[in-house]
C-alpha distance (Angstrom), angle and dihedral (degrees) to the residues before:
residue distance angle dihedral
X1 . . .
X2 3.74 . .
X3 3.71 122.7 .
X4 3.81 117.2 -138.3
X5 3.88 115.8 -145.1
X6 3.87 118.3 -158.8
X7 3.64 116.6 -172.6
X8 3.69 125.4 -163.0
X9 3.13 119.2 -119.5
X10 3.87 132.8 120.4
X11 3.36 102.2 -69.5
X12 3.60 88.7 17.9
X13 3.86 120.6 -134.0
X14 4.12 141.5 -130.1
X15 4.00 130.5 -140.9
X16 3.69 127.6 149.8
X17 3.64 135.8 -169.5
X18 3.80 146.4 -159.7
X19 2.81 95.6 -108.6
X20 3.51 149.5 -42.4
X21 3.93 126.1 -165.5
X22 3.91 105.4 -91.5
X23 4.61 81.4 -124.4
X24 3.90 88.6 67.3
X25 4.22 85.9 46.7
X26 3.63 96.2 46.2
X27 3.80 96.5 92.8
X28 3.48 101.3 54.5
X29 4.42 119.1 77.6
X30 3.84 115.8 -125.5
X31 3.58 118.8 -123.8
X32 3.98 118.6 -153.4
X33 3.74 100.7 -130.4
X34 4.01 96.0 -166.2
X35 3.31 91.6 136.7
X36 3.34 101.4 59.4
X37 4.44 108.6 89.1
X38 3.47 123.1 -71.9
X39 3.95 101.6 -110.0
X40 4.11 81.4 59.3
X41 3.80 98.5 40.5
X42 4.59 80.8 50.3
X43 3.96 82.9 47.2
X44 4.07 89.9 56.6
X45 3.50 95.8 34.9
X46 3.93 115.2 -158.7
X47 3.94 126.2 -58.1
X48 3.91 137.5 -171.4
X49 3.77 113.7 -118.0
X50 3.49 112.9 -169.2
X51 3.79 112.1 -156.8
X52 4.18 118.6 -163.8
X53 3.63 116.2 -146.6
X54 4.25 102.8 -142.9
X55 4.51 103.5 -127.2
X56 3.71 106.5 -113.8
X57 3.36 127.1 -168.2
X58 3.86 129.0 -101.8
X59 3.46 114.2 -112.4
X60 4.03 100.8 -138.1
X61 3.61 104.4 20.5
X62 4.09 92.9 42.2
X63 4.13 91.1 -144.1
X64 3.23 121.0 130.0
X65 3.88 124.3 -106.3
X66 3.57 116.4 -148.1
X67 3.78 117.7 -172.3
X68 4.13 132.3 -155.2
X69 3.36 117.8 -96.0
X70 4.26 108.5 -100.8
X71 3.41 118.1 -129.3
X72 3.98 130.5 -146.5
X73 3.89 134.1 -163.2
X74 3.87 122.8 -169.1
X75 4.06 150.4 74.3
X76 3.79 92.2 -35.5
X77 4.21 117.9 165.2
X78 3.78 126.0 174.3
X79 3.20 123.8 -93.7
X80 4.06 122.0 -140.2
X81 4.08 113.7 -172.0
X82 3.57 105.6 -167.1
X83 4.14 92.6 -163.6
X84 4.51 80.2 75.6
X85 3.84 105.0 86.0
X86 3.73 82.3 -154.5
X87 3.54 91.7 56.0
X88 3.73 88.3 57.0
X89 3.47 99.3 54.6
X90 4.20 95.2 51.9
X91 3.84 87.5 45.9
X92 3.85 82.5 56.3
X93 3.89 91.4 50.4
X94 4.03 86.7 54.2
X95 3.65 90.6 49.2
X96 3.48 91.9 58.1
X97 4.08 94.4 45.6
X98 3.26 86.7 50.8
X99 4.04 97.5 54.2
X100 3.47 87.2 46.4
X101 3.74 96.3 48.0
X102 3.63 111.7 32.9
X103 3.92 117.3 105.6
X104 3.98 117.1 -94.1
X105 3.68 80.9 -120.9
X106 3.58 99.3 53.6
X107 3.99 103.9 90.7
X108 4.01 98.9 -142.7
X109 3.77 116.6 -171.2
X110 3.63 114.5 -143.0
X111 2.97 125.8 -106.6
X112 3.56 97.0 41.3
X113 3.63 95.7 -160.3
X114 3.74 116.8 -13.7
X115 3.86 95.7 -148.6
X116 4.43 88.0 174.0
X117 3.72 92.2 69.3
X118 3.80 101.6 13.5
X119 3.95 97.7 -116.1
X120 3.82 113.9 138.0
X121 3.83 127.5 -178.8
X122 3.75 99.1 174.9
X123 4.44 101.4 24.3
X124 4.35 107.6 85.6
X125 3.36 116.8 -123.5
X126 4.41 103.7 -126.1
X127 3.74 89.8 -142.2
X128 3.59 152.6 -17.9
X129 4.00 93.8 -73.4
X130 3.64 139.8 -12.9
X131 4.26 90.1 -80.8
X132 3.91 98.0 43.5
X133 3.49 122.6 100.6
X134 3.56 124.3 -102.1
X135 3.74 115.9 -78.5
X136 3.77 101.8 160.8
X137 3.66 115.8 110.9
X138 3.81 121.0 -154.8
X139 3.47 93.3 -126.4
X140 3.92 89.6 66.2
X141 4.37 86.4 54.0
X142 3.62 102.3 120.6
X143 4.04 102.9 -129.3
X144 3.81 113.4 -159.8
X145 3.82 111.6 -155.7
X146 3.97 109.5 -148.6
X147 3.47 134.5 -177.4
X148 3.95 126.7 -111.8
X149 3.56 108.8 -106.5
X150 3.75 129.1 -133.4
X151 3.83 124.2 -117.0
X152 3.68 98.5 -141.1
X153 4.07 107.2 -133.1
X154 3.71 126.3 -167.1
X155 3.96 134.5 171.5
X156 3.53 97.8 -144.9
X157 3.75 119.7 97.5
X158 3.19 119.6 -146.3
X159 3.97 126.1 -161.1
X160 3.71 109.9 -134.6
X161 4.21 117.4 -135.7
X162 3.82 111.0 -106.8
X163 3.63 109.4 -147.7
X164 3.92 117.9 -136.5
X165 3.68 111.7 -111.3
X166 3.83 100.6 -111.8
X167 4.42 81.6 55.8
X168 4.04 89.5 59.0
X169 4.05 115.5 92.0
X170 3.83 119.7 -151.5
X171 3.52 111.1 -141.3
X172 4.03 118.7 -118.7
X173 3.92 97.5 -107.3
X174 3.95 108.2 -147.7
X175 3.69 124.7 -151.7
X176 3.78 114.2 -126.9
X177 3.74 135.1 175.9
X178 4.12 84.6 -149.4
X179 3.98 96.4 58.2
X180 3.82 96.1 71.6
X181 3.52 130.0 50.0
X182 3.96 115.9 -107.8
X183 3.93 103.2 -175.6
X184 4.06 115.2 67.4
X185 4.05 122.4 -152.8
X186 4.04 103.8 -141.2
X187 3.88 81.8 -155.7
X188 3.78 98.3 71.0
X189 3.23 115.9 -13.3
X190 4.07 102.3 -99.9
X191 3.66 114.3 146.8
X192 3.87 123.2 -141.0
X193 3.86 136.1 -150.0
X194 3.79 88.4 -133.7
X195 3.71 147.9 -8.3
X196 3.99 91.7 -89.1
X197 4.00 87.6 62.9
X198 3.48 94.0 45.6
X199 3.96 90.0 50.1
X200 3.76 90.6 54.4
X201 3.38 104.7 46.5
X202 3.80 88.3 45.0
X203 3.62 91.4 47.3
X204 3.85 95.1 53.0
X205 4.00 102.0 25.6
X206 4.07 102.8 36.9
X207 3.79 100.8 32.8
X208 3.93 117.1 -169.0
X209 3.86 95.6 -152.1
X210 3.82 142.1 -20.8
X211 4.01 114.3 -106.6
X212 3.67 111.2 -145.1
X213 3.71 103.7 -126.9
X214 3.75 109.0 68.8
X215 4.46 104.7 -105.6
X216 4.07 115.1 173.5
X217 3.83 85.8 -97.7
């Protein structure tokens, strides 16, 4: 079964594979796209989310409460938000599986998806601009086949060399006002580079209302 990628962006744009290893997917939330039309919610085709409620701990009797874990049916697709500097670095681990694993057939233009600067050659825009309706079609999804990779196993341990202590080099750490996040969602928690990445995942994760015609948000 496929796996449709939506990247945030403004418009926002589509690729899917087949198929990644659920590890390199792990990172990224899952957004139920039911309201999207029915020929796209057939195209997705319907996924489990399972959603993990954190234990907290009771206020007067100081236990903790644990809670089941929920779980979710429908036209669910990952979500990558390229404003997360985490985020960036897993795309950048499924850029290399795909490299690796793509047929020699398969013409892949790299980058994939540049989700730094927004630039995609292979990822389809869903419309015109970010307050268009949606024009894409699923048809025009770019679906990259890859091959199932293979763990390599081996029975021979082998003892790694520790190096002494005076051999190890610490890094120079450099301060930067682009390593943290300075924009906080009240929703969750997430924090954001700047107010544009806070506006998009609020806009897509935390949504105020549902207009009635269908638009890519």
């Amino acid at each position: 079964m496929k796996q449709v990628i939506r990247i945030m962006d403004m418009p926002d744009k589509v690729i899917a594979f087949d198929e990644l290893p659920e590890e390199l997917l792990a990172p990224f939330e899952m957004l139920n796209c039911s309201k999207l039309p029915r020929h796209w919610r057939d195209y997705i085709g319907e996924r489990e989310r399972l959603i993990k409620i954190k234990p907290e701990r009771d206020p007067i009797t100081g236990q903790m409460r644990t809670y089941a874990t929920v779980s979710e049916k429908g036209p669910f697709v990952w979500v990558v938000d390229r404003e997360l500097i985490p985020q960036q670095e897993a795309w950048s681990e499924i850029e290399s599986y795909v490299k690796r694993n793509a047929p020699k057939n398969f013409r892949l233009t790299d980058p994939i998806v540049d989700i730094k600067t927004g630039k995609s050659s292979m990822a389809k825009k869903m419309g015109a601009d970010a307050h268009s309706e949606l024009t894409l079609e699923p048809e025009d999804v770019i679906v990259i086949p890859l091959y199932k990779e293979e763990k390599e196993t081996s029975s021979v341990s082998v003892v790694p060399d520790v190096p002494k202590k005076d051999d190890i080099a610490v890094p120079e750490v450099i301060a930067s006002e682009n390593n943290t996040g300075s924009m906080k969602c009240q929703a969750c928690g997430k924090t954001y580079l700047n107010e544009r990445g806070l506006y998009l995942h609020k806009r897509r994760m935390h949504p105020l209302k549902v207009k009635e015609k269908v638009t890519i948000g």
